[in-house]
N, C-alpha and C positions, 0 to 999 in steps of 0.2 A: 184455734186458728193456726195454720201452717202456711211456712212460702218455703221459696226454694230459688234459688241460683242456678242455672245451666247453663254452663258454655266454661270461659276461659279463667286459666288461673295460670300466675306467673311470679316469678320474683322480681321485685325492683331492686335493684343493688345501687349504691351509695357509692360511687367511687372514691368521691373524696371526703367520705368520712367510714370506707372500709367495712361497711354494715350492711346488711343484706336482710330486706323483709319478704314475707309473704305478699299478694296482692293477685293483680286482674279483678277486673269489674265484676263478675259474677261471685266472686269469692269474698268481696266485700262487700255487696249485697246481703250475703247470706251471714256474715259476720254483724253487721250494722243491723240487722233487723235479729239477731238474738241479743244484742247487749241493748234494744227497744223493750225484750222483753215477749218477742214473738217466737214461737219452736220454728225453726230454722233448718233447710238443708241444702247441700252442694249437688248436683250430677253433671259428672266432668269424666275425664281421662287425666291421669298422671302419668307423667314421668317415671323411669324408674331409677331415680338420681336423690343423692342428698337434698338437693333442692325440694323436690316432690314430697320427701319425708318431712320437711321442717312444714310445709302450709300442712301437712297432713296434721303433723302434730298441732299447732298453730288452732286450726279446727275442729281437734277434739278438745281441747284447752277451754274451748270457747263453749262446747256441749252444739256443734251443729251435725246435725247427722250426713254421712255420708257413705252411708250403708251400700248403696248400688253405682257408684265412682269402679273406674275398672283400672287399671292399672298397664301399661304397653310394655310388654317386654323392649329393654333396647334403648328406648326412647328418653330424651331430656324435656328437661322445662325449661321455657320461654323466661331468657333473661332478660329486663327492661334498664338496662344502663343509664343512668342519670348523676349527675352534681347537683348540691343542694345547695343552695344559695344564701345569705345573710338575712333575707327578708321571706326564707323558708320554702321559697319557689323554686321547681323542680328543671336544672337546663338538660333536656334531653344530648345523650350521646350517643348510641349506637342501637341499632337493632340489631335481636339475634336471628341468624341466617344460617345456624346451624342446621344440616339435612335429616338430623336423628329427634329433630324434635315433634312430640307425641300428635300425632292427629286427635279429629272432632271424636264430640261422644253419639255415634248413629243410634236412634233414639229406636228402639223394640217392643215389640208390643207388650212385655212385660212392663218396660220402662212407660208406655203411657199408660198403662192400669195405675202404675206405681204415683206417677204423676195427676193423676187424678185427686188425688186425695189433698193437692192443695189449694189454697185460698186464690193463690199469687206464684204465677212461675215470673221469674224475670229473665231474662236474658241480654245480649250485648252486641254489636256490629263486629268486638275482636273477636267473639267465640269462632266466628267462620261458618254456624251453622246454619248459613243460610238455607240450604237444602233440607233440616230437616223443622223448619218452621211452620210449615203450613200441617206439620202433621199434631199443633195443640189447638186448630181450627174447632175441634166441637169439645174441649177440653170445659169440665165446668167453672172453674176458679178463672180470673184475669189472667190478662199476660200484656205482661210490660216490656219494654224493649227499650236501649239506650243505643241513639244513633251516634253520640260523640259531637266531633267535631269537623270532621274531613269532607271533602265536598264530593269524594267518592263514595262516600254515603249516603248522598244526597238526589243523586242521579233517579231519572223516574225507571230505571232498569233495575235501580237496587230497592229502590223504597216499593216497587209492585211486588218484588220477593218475601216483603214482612209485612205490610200495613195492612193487608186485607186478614192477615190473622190475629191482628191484637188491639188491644179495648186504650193500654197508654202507650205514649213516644215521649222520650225527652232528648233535647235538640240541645248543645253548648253552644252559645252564641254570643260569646262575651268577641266585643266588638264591630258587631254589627248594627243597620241603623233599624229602628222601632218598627219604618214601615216592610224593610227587609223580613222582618223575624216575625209579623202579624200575615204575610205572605205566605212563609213558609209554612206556619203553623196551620193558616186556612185549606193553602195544599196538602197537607199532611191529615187533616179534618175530610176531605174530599176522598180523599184516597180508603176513607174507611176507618180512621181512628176516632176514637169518640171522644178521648182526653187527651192535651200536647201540651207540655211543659217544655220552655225554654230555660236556659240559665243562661244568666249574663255579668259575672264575675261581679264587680263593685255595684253596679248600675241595678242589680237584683234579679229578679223570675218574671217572668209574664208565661199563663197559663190559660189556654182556651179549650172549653167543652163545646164547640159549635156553636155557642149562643152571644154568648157572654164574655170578656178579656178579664183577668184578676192578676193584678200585680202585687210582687213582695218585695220585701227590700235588704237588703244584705247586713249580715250584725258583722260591724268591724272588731277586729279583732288584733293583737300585734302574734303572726301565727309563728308556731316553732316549726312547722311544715304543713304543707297545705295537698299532700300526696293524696288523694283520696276522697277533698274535700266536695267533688261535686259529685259519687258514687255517694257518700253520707247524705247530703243533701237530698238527693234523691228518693234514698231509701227511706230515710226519714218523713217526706211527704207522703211517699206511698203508705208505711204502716201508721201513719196519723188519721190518715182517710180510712183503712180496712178497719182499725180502732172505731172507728166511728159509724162503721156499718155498711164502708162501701159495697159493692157485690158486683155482679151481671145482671142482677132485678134490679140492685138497689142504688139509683144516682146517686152522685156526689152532691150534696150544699154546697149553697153560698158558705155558709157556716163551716163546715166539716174544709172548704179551701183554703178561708183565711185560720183557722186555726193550723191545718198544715203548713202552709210557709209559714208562721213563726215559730211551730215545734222544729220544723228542719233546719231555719236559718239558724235557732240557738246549737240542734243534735251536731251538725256541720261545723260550726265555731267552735265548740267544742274538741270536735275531730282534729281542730288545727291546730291543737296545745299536744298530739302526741305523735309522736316521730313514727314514719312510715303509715300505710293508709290506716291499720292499725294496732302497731306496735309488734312487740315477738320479734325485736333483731337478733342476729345470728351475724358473728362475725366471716367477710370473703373469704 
């Protein structure tokens, strides 16, 4: 069993505590599903900066391959500025708006042979690659997709760009009301997706396969940082269900769901006890 991450990778940096981790969603994907115990890889673009070296290192550390990642001459990585707060929550600070930072990975036909070969691509709304999504449309393994939380991801101009090519969606939706999020998810169903998982920070997950609603509930935790914590979560449901047999033939259970949210809500609680999505600081 193989999956893979495509799309974005970045550094969070700690301002006020001067530390500096690897991360972006797809890069924790790929990290979260080999410390599950699943063979793992990255396909991305780097930077060609200290930063790009340290997640590089970071992920051979980890054993996830990244054999066909290419490299941009020139080019920086995507800094994510934040302050970390007493109760481990992350205050966003600045975006990087730097012009040298590295473009998407344009996916080649060698690249989807290569891709072929797994279980589970996942992907992310920061990677940017919207354009070359429709090209894992007859890809035989799943493909999963993380919409976030921005309501410019939510638009039917953006969500017609990815949902007719992938099998899951998961939607962050911590604060919103039940009949809001049973809405979306049904729109998101309609559009072509066959599984939608929401998260909803305290309050828990609610998850529909067109049929059926399955809620889970969130394991409280007192966290040392919580960077990360709904990419673990994530990935954690998804390698619980391919564990179990999920496929493109093969539905999901009743069984194979509720055993998913509570492998995830512990794998995720878990993630909240180690500083950065996860770990490998490097001092600013």
């Amino acid at each position: 069993m193989k999956v893979i991450g495509y799309g974005d990778n970045v550094v969070d940096r700690y301002l006020n505590k001067n530390k500096m981790f690897p991360g972006g969603n797809c890069i924790n994907f790929s990290v979260y599903a080999k410390k599950i115990g699943i063979n793992s890889a990255y396909l991305g673009v780097f930077g060609e900066d200290v930063e790009a070296k340290r997640i590089q290192k970071a992920l051979e550390e980890f054993g996830v391959d990244t054999s066909r990642c290419e490299v941009e001459l020139g080019s920086v990585t995507e800094r994510c500025d934040v302050n970390i707060n007493e109760n481990g929550n992350r205050v966003f600070v600045q975006f990087d708006e730097r012009e040298e930072l590295h473009g998407i990975k344009i996916l080649t036909d060698e690249d989807l042979e290569y891709l072929r070969e797994f279980d589970l691509i996942h992907c992310s709304c920061y990677a940017e690659e919207e354009s070359e999504i429709p090209k894992l449309q007859n890809m035989p393994g799943l493909r999963a997709f993380d919409f976030s939380e921005e309501d410019e991801y939510r638009t039917d101009e953006y969500l017609e760009k990815i949902c007719p090519y992938i099998d899951f969606a998961l939607f962050s939706c911590e604060g919103m009301k039940t009949i809001e999020i049973k809405k979306l998810l049904e729109q998101i169903h309609e559009k072509g997706v066959r599984y939608v998982l929401a998260t909803m920070g305290s309050e828990g997950q609610m998850f529909f396969d067109g049929i059926e609603y399955y809620h889970g509930e969130a394991k409280y935790i007192q966290a040392i940082d919580t960077m990360g914590a709904g990419d673990s979560f994530f990935t954690a449901f998804l390698m619980s269900l391919l564990k179990a047999g999920w496929s493109r033939k093969q539905q999901a259970t009743k069984e194979m769901i509720q055993n998913a949210f509570m492998f995830a809500a512990d794998f995720a609680a878990n993630n909240c006890l180690i500083e950065g999505s996860f770990g490998c600081s490097s001092e600013l």
